[in-house]
N, C-alpha and C positions, 0 to 999 in steps of 0.2 A: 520364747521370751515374753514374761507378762509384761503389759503393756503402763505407763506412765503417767498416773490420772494428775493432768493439768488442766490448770486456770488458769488465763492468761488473765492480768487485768494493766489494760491500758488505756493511758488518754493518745488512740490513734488519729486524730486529726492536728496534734499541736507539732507535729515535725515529722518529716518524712521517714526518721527511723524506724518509726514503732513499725511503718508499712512495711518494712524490707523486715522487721524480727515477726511481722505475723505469715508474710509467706512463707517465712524460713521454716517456722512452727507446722506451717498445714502442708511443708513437701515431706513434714517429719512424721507423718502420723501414722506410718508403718510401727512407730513404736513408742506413740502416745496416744494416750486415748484424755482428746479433748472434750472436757467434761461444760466450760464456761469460758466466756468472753466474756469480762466484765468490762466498765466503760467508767476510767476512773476521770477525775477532774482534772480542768486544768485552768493555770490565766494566762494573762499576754504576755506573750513572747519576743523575740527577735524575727519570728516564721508566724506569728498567728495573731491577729487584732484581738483587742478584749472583745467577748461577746459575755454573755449572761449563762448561767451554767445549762439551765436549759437549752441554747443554741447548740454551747458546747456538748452536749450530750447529743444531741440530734446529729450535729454534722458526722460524730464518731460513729455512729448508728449507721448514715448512711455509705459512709466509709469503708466501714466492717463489712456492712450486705456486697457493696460494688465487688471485692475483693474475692468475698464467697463465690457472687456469681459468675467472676473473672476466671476462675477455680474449678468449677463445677461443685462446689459444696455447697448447696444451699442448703443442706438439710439442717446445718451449724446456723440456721439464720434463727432456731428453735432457742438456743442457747446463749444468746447476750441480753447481757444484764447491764442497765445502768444503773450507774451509781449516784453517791448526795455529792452534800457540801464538805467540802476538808472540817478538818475533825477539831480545828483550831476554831471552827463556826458551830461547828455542830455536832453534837454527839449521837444526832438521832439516826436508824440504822435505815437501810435503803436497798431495792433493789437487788443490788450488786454483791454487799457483805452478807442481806439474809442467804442467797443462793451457796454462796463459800461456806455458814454455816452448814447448809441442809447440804452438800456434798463433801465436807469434811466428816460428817456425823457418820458417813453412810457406807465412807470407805477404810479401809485399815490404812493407808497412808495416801496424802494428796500433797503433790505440789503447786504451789502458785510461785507465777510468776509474774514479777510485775516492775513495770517499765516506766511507771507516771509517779504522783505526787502517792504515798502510801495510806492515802486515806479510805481506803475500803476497805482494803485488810486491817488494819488499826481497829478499825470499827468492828468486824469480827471476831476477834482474839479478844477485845473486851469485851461483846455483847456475851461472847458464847467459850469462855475460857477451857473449856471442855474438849476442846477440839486440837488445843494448843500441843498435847502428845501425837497428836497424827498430822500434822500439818510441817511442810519446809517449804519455806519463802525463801524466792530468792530475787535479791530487789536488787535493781542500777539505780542507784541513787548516793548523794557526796563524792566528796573528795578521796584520797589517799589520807594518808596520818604526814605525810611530807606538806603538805598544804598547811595554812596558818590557820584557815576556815573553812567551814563548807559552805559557800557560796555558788551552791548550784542549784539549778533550777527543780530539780524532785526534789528535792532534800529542803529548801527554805521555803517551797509553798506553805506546806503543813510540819513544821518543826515538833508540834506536839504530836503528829501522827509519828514521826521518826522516833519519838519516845517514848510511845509506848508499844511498837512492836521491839525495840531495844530492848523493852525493860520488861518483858509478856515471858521472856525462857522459851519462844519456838526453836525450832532447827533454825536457825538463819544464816543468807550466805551473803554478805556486801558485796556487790561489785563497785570499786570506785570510777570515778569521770577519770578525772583530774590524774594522768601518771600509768593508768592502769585503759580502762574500756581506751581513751582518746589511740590508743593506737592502729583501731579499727576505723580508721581511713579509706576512700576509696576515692580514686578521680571516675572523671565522667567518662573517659577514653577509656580506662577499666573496663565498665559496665557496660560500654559499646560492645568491650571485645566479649564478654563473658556471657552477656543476659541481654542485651537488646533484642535479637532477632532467633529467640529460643522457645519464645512462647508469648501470648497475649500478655501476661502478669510481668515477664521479664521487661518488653517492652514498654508496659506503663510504669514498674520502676525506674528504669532508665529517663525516662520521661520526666518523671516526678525530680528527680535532680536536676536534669538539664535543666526546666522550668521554673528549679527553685526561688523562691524568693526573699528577702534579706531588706527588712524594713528598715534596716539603720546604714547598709551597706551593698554596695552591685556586690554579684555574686559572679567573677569570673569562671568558667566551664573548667580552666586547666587547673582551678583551687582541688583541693582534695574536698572529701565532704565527711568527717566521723558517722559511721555508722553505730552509734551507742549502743542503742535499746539490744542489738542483733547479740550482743553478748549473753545476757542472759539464758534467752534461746537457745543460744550453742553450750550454756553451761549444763544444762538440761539435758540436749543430746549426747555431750559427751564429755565429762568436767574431767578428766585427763590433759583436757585443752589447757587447763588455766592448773596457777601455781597460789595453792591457799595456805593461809597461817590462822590458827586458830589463836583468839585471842581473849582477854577479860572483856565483857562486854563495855564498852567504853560512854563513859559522861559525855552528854553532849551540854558543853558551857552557854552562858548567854549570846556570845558570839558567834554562835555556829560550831565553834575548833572543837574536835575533840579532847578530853580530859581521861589518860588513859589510867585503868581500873588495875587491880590487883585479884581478889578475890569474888568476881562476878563470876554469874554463867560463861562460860563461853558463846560465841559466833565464831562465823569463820570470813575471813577479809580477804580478798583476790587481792594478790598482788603483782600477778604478770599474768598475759595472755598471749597463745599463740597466734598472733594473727592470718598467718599464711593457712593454720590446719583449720581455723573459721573459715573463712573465704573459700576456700577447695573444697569445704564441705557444701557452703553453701551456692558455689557455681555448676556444681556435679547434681546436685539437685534442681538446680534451675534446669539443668540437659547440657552444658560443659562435658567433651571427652575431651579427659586430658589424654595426649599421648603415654605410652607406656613407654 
């Protein structure tokens, strides 16, 4: 089976998801061949103070490497790339979007995946539209079309990045928050039973929740915790999981909401996920035997 040239591109320091969707990515690499770790932007959060994008780029950096060498993958430390400013600041290219160029150029088809604000890949697809027949993005980011807006956090950092990978004709596949990813929950007793004591990486996810923190609010252990970003990932290894509707590619209004299209390209919009066949895939990897 030929192997699945992805890109990951994340802002992994701004919330504990991205951590559980990059392990999930590197227990998968039997049948992906990880081409870049990009390091997209990010600002404050509920889980993250503002820092300077600089910081923020450093801390993802060092994040990435711990994770590698938690892993035994360091050779991947060869491969991350940071990224700029959102594209709603800056149109100039960085990094992150030239590498997506020079590995989309290079392959007959590449997917990226990406879990943060969409401004590296934005920045791509315009710098280098050329690339735009060989590339499928598949991004967590917005709401459902049941929601009144998209007031989420990848989706309103960089609204213009969201418009022009909308409006670019790539393969693209939404995963929504709001209705759709939010079912991918997990408590902390979960992760006791599944991944704490399975391996060094299990263990420090597990950790990384227990320990979470919640600037506006305590953060009780028996709360669930959505594991967002982890969606993507698993559409990746195996999009049979989730239930898609191809759609006109939809107006995003001044307020966020969508304004739904007629005669546009298509995308395609997740509108259910199996969460139990995510999770079982992703505890069986951690080292999980279920009984038969």
């Amino acid at each position: 089976m030929e192997k699945i040239n992805v890109i990951l591109d994340t802002d992994i320091t701004n919330e504990i998801d991205d951590q559980f969707a990059f392990v999930y990515l590197l227990k998968s690499l039997k049948n992906i061949k990880l081409e870049a770790i990009t390091l997209a932007p990010f600002s404050q959060n509920r889980f993250s103070e503002f820092k300077s994008l600089e910081d923020n780029f450093n801390l993802s950096y060092e994040c990435t490497i711990k994770i590698l060498e938690m892993m035994n993958l360091k050779k991947y430390k060869k491969v991350i790339y940071k990224g700029g400013d959102f594209l709603k600041n800056s149109k100039d290219m960085n990094d992150a979007s030239l590498k997506m160029v020079e590995i989309a150029r290079k392959n007959e088809k590449t997917t990226i995946i990406a879990i943060g604000a969409i401004s590296n890949v934005a920045k791509a697809l315009l710098f280098a539209p050329d690339i735009i027949p060989k590339v499928e993005v598949v991004w967590l980011g917005g709401h459902s079309f049941l929601q009144d807006k998209n007031d989420e956090y990848n989706f309103r950092q960089d609204v213009e990045a969201v418009k022009a990978v909308f409006n670019s004709k790539v393969k693209l596949t939404v995963i929504p928050c709001k209705n759709v990813a939010e079912v991918l929950s997990v408590t902390i007793y979960e992760l006791e039973h599944f991944i704490k004591n399975k391996s060094e990486v299990g263990k420090f996810l597990y950790e990384i929740t227990a320990n979470m923190k919640d600037r506006k609010k305590e953060i009780k252990k028996e709360n669930a915790k959505v594991i967002w970003d982890i969606s993507a990932v698993a559409y990746v290894i195996n999009p049979d999981w989730f239930n898609v509707t191809r759609v006109s590619a939809p107006k995003i209004l001044d307020d966020l909401s969508y304004h739904m299209t007629k005669n546009k390209h298509k995308i395609n919009f997740v509108n259910h996920i199996n969460r139990n066949e995510i999770f079982n895939g992703f505890y069986t990897k951690m080292g999980h035997k279920y009984e038969k």
